[in-house]
C-alpha positions as CSV (number, residue, x, y, z in Angstrom):
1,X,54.4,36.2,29.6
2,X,53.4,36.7,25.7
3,X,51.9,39.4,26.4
4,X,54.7,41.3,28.4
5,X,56.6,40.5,25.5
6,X,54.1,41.9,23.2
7,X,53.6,45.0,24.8
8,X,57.4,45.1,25.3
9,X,58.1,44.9,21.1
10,X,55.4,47.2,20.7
11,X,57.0,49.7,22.8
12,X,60.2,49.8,20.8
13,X,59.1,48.4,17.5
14,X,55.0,50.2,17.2
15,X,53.0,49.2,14.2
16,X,52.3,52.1,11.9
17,X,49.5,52.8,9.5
18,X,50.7,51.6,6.7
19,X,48.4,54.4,4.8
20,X,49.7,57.7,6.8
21,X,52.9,56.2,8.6
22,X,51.2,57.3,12.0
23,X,51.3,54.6,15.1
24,X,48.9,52.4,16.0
25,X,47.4,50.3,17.9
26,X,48.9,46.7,17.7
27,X,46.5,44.7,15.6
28,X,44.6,47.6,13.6
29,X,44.1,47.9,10.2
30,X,44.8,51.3,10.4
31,X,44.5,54.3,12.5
32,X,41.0,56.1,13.5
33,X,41.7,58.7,10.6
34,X,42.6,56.4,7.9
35,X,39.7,53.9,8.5
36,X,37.3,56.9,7.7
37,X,37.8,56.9,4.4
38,X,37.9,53.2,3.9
39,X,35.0,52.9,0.8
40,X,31.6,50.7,1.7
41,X,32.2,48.8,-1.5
42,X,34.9,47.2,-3.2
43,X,36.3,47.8,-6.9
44,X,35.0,45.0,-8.9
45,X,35.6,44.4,-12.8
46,X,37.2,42.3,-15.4
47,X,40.8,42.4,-16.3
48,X,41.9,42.2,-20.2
49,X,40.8,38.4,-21.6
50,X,37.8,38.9,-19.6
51,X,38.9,37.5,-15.7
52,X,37.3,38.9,-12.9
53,X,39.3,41.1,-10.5
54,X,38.8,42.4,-7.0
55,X,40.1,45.6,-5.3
56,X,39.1,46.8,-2.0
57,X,40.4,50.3,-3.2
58,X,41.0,52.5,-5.8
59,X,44.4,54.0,-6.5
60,X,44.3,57.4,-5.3
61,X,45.1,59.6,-1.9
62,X,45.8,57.8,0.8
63,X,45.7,54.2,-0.9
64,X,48.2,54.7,-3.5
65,X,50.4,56.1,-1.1
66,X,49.9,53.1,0.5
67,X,51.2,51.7,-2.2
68,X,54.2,53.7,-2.9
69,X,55.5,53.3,0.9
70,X,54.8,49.6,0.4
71,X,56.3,49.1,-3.0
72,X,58.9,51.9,-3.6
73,X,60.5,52.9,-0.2
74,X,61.2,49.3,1.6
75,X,58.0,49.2,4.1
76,X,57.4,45.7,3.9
77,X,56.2,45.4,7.3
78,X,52.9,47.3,6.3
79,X,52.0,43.7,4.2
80,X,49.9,41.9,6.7
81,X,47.7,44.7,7.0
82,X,47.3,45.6,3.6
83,X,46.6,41.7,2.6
84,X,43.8,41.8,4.8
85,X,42.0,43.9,3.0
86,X,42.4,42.4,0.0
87,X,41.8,39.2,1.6
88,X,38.6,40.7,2.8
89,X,37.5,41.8,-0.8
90,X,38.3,38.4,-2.5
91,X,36.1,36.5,0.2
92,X,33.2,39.2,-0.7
93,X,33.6,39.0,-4.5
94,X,34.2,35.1,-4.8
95,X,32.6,33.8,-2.1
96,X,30.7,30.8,-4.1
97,X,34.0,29.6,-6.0
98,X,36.6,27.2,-4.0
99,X,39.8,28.6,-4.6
100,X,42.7,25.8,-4.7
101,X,46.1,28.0,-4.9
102,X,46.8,31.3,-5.0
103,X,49.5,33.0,-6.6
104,X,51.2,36.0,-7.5
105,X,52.6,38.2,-10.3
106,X,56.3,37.2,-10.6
107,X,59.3,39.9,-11.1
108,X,62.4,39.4,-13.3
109,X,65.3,38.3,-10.9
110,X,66.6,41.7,-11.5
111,X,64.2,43.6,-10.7
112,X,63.9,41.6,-7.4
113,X,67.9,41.4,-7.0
114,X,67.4,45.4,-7.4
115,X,63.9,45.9,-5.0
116,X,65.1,42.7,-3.0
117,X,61.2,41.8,-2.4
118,X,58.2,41.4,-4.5
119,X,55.7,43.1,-2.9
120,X,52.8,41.4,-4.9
121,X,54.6,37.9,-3.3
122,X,54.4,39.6,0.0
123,X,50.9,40.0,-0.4
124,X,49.7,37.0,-1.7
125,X,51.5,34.4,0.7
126,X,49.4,36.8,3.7
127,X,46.1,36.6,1.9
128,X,47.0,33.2,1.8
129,X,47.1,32.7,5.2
130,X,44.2,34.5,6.6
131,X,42.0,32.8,3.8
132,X,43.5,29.4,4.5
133,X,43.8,28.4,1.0
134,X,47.6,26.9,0.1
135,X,49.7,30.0,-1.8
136,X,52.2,28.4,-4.7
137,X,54.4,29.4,-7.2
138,X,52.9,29.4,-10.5
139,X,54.5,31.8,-12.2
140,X,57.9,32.5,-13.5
141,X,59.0,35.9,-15.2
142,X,61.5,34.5,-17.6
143,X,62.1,38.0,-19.9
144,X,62.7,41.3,-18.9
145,X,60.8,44.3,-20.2
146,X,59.6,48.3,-20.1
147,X,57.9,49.4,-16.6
148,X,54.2,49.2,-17.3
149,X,53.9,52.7,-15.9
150,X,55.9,54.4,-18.6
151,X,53.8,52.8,-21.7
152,X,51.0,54.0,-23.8
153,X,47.9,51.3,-23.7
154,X,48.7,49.6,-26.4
155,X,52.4,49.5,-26.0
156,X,51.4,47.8,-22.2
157,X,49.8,44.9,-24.0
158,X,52.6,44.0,-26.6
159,X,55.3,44.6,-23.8
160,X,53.8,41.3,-21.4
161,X,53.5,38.9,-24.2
162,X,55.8,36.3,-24.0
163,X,57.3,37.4,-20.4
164,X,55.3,34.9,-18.1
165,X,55.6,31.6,-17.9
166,X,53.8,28.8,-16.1
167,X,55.2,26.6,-13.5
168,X,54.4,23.5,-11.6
169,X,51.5,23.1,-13.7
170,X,50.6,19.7,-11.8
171,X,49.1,22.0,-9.1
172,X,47.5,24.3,-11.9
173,X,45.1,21.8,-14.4
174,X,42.2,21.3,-13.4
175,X,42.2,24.1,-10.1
176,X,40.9,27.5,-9.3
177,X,43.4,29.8,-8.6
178,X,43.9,34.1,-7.3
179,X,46.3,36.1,-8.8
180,X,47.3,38.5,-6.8
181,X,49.1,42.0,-7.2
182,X,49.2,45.5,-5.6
183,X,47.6,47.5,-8.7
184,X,45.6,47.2,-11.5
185,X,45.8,49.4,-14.2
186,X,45.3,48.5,-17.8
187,X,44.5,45.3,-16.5
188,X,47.3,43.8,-19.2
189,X,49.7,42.7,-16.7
190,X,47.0,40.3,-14.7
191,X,45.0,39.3,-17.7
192,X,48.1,38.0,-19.3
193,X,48.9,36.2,-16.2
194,X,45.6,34.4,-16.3
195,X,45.6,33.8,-19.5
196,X,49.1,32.0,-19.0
197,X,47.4,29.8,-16.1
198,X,43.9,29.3,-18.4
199,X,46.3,28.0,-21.1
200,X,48.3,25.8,-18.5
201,X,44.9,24.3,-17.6
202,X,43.5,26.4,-15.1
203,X,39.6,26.2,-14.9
204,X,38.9,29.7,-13.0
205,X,41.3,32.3,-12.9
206,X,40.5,34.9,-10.5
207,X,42.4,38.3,-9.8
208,X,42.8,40.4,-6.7
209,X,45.0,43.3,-5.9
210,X,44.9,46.8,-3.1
211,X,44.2,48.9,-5.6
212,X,42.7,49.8,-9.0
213,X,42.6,52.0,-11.3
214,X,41.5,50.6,-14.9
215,X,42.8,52.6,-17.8
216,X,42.0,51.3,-21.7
């Protein structure tokens, strides 16, 4: 009977790559196409204050228009897929460290009043799941400020300072924890994150995020 009803949401409601918009089949990743140009490796580096990030791609074609449909245009259904990937390059690149929480980078309650989802949230509470580790607010984002994307380098890293803060920090001292977001860039945003959390009591502070694309 579950799977009548399956096949019958499928039939009105099909899943779509969430990298081209094309259908597919219910369950893939992605379609045939897309999957070709999935990379071997994964994006690995360090994030500003020195905390390691993942990314299982980097931010151009077909990904960062997976991130745009995803982030700008209200496709929040293409999450669990996109999560898994980034679930699948956090389990490569931290494999020998038990992660207790993960998190994500928080929005202004503007911003998500105006976007009405955070897609980095999205994200995270999937990865959660298919890693089985507890996802937890641990982050608020108490100040507004500029959109990183319109900022020179150096104006990036003044404009996060003082706009995170840390919350329930019973559940952050003493624990390892995976900040999670849908870009890196600078690396500013994240590394101030962590830092936040190291300060808070964190021991490791990983990062993880779809895509990346490090500019200093």
């Amino acid at each position: 009977m579950n799977k009548i009803l399956i096949n019958i949401v499928s039939a009105f409601f099909p899943e779509r790559c969430p990298y081209c918009g094309d259908v597919v089949n219910a369950g893939k990743p992605a379609c045939p196409e897309c999957e070709e140009h999935f990379p071997e490796t994964i994006r690995e580096g360090h994030v500003i204050g020195g905390y390691r990030y993942t990314a299982p791609f980097s931010y151009n074609g077909i990904f960062a228009e997976a991130v745009k449909r995803f982030k700008f245009n209200g496709h929040k259904e293409h999450a669990e897929k996109l999560a898994l990937q980034i679930a699948n390059a956090a389990n490569d690149s931290f494999n020998n460290t038990e992660l207790d929480y993960i998190t994500c980078v928080p929005m202004h309650k503007k911003q998500l009043k105006e976007r009405g989802y955070n897609q980095s949230e999205l994200l995270a509470k999937y990865i959660a799941k298919q890693l089985n580790i507890p996802y937890e607010t641990l982050l608020v984002k108490h100040k507004e400020n500029q959109p990183q994307h319109s900022l020179t380098s150096s104006q990036k890293r003044d404009n996060v300072k003082g706009v995170y803060k840390a919350v329930n920090t019973d559940k952050i001292k003493g624990n390892n924890i995976l900040v999670i977001d849908d870009i890196v860039t600078t690396g500013h945003t994240l590394g101030e994150c962590c830092r936040i959390l190291s300060k808070a009591g964190g021991i490791k502070i990983y990062c993880a995020a779809l895509c990346a694309k490090i500019i200093r």
